[in-house]
MMTF fields as JSON, N, C-alpha, C and O atoms, coordinates in Angstrom:
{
  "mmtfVersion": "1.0.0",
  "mmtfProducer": "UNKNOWN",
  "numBonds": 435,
  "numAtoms": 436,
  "numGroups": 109,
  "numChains": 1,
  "numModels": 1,
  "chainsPerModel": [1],
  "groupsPerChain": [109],
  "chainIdList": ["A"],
  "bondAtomList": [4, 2, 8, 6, 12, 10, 16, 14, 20, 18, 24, 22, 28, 26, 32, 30, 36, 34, 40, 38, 44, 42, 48, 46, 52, 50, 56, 54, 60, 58, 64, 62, 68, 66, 72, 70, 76, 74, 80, 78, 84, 82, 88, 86, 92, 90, 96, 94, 100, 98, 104, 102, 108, 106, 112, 110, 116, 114, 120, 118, 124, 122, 128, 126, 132, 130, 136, 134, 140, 138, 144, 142, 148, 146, 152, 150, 156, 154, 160, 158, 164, 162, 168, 166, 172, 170, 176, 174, 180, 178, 184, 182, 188, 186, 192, 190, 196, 194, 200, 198, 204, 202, 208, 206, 212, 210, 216, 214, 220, 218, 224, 222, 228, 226, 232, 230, 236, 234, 240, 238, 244, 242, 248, 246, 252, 250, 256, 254, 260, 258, 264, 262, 268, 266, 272, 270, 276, 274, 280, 278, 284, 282, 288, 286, 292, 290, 296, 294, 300, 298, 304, 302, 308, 306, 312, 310, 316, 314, 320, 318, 324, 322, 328, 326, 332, 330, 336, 334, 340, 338, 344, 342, 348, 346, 352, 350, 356, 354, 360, 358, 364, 362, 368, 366, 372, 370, 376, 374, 380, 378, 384, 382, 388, 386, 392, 390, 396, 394, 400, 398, 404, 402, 408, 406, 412, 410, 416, 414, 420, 418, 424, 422, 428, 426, 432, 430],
  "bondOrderList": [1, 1, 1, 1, 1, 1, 1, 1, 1, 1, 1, 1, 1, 1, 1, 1, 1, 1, 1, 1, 1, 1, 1, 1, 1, 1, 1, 1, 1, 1, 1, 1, 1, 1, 1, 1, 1, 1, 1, 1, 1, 1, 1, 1, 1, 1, 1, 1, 1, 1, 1, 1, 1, 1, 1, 1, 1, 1, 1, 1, 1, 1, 1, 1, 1, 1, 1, 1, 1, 1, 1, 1, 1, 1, 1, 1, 1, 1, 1, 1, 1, 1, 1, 1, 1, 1, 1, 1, 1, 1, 1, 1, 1, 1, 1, 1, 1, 1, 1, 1, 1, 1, 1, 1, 1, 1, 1, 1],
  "groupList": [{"groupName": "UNK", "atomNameList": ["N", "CA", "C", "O"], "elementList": ["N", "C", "C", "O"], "formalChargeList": [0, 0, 0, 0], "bondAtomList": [1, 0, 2, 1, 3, 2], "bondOrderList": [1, 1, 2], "singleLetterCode": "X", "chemCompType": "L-PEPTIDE LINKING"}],
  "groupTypeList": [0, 0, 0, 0, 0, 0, 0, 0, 0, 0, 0, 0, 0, 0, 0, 0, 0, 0, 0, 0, 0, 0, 0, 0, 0, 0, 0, 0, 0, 0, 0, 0, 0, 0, 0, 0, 0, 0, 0, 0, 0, 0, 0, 0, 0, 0, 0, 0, 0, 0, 0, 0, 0, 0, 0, 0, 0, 0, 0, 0, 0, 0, 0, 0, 0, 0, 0, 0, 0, 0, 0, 0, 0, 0, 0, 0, 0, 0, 0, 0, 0, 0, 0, 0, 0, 0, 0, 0, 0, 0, 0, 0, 0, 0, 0, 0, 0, 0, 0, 0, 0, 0, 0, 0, 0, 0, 0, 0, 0],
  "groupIdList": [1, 2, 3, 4, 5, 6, 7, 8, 9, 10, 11, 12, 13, 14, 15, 16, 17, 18, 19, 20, 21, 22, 23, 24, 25, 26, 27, 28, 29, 30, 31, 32, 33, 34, 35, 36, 37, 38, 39, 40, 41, 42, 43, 44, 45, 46, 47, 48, 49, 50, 51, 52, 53, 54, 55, 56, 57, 58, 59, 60, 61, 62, 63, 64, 65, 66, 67, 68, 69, 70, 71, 72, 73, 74, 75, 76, 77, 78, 79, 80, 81, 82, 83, 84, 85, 86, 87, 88, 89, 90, 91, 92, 93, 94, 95, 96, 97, 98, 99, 100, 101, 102, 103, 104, 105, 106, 107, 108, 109],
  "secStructList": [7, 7, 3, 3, 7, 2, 2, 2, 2, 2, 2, 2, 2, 2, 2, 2, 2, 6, 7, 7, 7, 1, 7, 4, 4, 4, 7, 3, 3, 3, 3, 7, 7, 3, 3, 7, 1, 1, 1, 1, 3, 3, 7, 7, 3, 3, 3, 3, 7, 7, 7, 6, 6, 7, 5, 7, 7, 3, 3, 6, 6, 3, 3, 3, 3, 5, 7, 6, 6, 2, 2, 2, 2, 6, 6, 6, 7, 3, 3, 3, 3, 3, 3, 7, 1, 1, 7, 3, 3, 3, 3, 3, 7, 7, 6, 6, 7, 1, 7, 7, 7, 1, 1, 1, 1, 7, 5, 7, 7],
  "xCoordList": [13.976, 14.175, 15.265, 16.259, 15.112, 16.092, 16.674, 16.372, 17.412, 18.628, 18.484, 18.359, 18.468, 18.635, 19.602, 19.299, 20.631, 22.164, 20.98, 19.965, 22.271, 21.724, 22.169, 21.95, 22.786, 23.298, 21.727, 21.153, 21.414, 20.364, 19.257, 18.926, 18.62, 17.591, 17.658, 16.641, 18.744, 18.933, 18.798, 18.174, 19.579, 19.062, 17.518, 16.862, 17.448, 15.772, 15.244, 14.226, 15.062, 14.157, 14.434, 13.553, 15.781, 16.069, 15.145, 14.514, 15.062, 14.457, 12.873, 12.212, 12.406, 10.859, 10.535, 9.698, 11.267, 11.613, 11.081, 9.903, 11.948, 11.745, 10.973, 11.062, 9.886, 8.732, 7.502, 7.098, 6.967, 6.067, 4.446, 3.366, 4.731, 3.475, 2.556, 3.418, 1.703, 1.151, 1.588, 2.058, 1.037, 1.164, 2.552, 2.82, 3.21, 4.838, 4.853, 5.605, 4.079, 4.377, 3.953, 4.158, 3.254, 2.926, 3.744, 3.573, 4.652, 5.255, 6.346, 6.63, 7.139, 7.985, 8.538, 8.217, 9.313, 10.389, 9.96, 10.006, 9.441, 9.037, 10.169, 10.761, 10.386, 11.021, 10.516, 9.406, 10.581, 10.11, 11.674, 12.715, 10.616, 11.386, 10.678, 9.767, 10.847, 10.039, 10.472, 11.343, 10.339, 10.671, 11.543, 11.074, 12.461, 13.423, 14.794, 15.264, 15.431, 17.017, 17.12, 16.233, 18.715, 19.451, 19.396, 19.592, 19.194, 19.366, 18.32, 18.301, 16.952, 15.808, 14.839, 13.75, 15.608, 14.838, 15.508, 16.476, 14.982, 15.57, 14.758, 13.539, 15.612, 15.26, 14.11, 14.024, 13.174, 12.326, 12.632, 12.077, 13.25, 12.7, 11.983, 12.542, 11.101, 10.321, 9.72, 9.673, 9.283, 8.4, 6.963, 6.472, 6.289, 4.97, 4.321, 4.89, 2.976, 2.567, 2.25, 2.189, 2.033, 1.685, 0.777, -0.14, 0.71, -0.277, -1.089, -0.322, -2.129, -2.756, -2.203, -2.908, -0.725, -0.553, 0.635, 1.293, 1.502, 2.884, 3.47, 2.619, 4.907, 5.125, 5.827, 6.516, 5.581, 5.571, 7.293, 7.089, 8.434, 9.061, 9.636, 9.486, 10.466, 11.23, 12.665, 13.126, 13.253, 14.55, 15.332, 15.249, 16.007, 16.162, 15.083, 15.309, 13.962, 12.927, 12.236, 11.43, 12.548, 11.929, 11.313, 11.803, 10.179, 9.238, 9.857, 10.609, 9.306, 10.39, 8.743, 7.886, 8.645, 7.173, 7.96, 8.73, 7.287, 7.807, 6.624, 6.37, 6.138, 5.23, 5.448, 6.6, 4.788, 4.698, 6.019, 6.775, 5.897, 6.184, 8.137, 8.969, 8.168, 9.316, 10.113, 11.324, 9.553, 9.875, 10.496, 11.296, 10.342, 11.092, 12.43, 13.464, 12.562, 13.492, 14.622, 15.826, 13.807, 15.039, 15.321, 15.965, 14.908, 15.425, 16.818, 17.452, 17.309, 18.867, 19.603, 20.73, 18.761, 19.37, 19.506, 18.615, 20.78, 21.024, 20.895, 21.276, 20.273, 19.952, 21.14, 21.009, 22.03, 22.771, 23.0, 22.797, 23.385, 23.726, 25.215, 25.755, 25.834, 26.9, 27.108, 26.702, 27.611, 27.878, 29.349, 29.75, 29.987, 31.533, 31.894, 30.995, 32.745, 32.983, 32.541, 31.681, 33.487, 33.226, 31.877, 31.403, 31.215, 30.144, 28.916, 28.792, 27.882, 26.611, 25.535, 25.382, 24.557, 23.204, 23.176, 23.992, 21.704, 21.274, 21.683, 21.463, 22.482, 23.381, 22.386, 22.25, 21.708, 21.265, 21.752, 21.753, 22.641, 23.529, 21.933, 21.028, 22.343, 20.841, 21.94, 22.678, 21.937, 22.448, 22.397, 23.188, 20.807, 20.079, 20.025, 19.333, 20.826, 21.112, 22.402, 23.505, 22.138, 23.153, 24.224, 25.425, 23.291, 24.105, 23.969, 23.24, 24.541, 23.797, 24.801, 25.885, 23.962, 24.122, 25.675, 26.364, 26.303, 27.744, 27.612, 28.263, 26.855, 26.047, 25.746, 25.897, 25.267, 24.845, 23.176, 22.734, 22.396, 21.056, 20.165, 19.018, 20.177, 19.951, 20.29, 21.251, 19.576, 20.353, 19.173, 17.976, 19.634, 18.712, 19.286, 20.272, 17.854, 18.113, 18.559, 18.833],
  "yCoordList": [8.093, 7.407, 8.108, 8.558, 8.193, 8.881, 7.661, 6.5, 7.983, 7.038, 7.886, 9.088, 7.663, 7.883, 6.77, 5.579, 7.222, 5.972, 5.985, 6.362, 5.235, 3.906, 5.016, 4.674, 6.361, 6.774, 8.09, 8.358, 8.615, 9.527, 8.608, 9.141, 7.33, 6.564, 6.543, 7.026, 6.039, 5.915, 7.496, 7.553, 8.78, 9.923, 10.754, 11.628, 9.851, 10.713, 9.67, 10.242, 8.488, 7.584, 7.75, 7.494, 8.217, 8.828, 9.917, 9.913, 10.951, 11.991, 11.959, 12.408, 11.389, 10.653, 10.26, 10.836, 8.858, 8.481, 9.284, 9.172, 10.614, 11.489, 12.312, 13.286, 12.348, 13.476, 12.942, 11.786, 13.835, 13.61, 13.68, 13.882, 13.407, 13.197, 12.023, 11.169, 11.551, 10.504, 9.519, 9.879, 8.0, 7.841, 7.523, 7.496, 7.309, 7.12, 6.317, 6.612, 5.468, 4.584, 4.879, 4.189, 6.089, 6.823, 7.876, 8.212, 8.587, 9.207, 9.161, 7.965, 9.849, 9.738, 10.876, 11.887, 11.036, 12.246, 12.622, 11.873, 14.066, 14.51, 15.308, 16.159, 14.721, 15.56, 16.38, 15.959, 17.783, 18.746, 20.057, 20.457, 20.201, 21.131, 22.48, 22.3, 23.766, 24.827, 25.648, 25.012, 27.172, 27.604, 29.018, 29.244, 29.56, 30.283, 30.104, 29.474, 30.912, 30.901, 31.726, 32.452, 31.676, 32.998, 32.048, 32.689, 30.911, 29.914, 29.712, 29.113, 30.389, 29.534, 29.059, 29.561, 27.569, 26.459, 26.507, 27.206, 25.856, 25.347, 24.059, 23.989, 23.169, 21.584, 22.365, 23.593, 21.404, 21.382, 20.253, 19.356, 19.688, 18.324, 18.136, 18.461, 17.794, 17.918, 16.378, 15.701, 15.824, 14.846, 15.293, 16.416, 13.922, 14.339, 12.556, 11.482, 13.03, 11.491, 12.059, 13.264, 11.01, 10.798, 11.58, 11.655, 12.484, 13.525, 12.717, 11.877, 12.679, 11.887, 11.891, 11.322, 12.499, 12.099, 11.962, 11.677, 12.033, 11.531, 10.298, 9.572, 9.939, 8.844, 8.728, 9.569, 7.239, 6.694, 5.769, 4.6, 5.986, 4.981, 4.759, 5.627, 3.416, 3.09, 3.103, 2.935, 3.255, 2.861, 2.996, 3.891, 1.796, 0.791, 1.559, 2.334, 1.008, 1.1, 2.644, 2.877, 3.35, 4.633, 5.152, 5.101, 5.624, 5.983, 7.481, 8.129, 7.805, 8.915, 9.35, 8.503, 10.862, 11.026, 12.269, 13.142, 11.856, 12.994, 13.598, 12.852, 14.747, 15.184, 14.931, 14.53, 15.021, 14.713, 15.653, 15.27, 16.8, 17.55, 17.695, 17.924, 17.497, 17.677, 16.274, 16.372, 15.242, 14.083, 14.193, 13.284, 15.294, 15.718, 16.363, 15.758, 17.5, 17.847, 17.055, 17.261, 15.777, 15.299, 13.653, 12.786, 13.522, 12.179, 12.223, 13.142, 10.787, 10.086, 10.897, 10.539, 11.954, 12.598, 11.583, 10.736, 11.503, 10.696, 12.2, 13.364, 11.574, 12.228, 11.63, 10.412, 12.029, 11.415, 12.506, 13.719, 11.889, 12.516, 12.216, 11.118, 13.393, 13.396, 14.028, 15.109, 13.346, 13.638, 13.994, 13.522, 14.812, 15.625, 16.76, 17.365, 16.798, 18.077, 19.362, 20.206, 19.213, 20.445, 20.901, 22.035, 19.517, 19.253, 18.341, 17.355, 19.069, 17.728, 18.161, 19.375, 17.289, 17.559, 16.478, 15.806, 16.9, 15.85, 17.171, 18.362, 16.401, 17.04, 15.961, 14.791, 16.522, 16.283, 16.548, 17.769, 15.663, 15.398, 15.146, 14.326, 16.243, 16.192, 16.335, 17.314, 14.78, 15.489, 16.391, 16.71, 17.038, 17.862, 18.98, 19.759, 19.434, 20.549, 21.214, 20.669, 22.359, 23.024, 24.15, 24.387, 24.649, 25.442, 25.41, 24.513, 26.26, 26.018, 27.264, 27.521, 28.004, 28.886, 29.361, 28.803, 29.972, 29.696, 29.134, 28.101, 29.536, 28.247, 26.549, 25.562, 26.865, 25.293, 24.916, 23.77, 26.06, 25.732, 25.99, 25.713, 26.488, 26.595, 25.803, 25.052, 25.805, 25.53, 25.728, 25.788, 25.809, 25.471, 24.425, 23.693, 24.814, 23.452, 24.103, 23.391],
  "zCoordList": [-28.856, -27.601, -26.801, -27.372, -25.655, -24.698, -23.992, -24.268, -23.191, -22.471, -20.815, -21.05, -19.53, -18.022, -17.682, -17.595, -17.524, -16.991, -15.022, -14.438, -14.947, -13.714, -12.686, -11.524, -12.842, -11.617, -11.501, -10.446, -12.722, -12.995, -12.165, -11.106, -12.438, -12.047, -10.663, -10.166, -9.595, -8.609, -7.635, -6.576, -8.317, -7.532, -7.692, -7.125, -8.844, -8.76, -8.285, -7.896, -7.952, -7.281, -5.678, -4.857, -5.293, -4.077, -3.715, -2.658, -4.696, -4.268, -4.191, -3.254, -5.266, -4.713, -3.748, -3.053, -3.343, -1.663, -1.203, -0.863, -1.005, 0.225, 0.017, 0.765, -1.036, -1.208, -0.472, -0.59, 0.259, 1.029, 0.203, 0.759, -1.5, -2.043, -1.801, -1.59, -1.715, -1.687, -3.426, -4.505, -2.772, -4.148, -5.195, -6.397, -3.869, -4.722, -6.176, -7.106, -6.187, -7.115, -8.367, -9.365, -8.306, -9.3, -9.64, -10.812, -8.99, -9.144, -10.212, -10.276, -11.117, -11.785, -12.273, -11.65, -13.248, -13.58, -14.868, -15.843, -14.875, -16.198, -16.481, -15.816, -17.925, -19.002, -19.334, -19.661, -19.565, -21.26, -21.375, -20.854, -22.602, -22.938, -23.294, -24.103, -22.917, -22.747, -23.663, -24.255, -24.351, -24.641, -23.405, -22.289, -23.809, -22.744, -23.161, -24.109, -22.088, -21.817, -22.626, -23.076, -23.002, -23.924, -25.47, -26.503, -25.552, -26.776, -27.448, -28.524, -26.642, -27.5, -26.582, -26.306, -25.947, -25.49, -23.971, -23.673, -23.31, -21.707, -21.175, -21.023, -20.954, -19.833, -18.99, -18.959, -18.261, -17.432, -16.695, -17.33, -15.616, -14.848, -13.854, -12.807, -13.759, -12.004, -11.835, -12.862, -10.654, -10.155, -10.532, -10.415, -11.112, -10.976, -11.764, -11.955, -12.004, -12.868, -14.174, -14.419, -15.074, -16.074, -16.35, -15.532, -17.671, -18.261, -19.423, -19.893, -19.936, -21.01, -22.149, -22.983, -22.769, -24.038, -23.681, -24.682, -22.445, -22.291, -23.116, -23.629, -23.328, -23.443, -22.443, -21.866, -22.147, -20.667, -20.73, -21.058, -20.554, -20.374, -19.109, -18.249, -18.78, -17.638, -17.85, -18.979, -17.038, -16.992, -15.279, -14.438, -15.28, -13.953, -12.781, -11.851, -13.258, -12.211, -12.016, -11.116, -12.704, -12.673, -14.085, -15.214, -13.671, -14.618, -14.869, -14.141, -16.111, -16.764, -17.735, -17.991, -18.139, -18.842, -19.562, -19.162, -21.033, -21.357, -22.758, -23.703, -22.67, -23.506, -25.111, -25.276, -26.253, -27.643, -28.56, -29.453, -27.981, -28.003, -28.026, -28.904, -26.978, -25.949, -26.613, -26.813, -26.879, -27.219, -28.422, -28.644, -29.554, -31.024, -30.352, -30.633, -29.507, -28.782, -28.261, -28.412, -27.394, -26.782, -27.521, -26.93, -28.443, -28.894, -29.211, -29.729, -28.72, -29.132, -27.287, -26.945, -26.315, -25.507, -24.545, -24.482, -23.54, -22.403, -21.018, -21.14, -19.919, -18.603, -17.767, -17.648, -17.279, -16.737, -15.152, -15.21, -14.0, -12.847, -12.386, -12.519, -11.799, -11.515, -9.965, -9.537, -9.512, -7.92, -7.257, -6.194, -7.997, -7.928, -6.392, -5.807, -6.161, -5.535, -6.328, -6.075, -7.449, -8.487, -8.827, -8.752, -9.316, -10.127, -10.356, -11.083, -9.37, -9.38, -9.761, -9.898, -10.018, -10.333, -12.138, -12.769, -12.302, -13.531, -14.443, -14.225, -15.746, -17.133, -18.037, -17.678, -19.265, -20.534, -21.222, -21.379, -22.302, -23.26, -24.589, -24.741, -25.166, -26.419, -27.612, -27.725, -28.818, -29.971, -30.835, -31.723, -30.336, -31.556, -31.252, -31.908, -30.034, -29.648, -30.651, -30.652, -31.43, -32.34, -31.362, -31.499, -30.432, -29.73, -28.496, -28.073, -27.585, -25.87, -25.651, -26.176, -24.587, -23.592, -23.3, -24.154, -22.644, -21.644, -20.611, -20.456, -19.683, -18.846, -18.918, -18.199, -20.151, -20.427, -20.073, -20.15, -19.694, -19.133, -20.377, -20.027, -21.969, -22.779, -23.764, -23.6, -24.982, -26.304, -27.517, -27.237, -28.746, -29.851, -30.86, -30.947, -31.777, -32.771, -34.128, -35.093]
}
């Protein structure tokens, strides 16, 4: 099970808002996880709907999809957004990450 805090839910349901896809209510935030980076693995997030073997969850009002797959990767992980001078955008905190990047856009298991 993954975790999206209330500030992650609110800027990606912002940014849906303003996508000129049809169909909003279908819309939601896919998780995966790809292979890449300097670590191995690398995050994927984008808008889109539901794929036929996703698991489907919510959290405060936003649909969240995340493949079978990707779902061994990111369990126990929190999606959280941060809106800093320094420092913004959505940060994935994964426990099962052993290492990560200097960046931080990588990691393995």
């Amino acid at each position: 099970m993954i975790t999206v805090t209330e500030s992650a839910a609110q800027k990606a349901a912002t940014l849906i808002s303003h996508s000129e896809a049809p169909a909003e209510s279908e819309l939601g935030l896919r998780m995966q996880v790809v292979g890449g980076g300097c670590s191995g693995f690398q995050y994927n997030l984008e808008f889109g709907t539901a794929k036929g073997s996703d698991k489907i969850f919510e959290f405060h009002g936003l649909k969240v999809f995340i493949d079978p797959r990707s779902t061994l990767y990111l369990a126990g992980s929190v999606l959280d957004y941060n809106d800093g001078l320094m420092d913004s955008g959505f940060k994935i905190t994964n426990p099962n990450a052993k290492n990560t990047c200097g960046c931080g856009e990588s990691f393995s298991v």
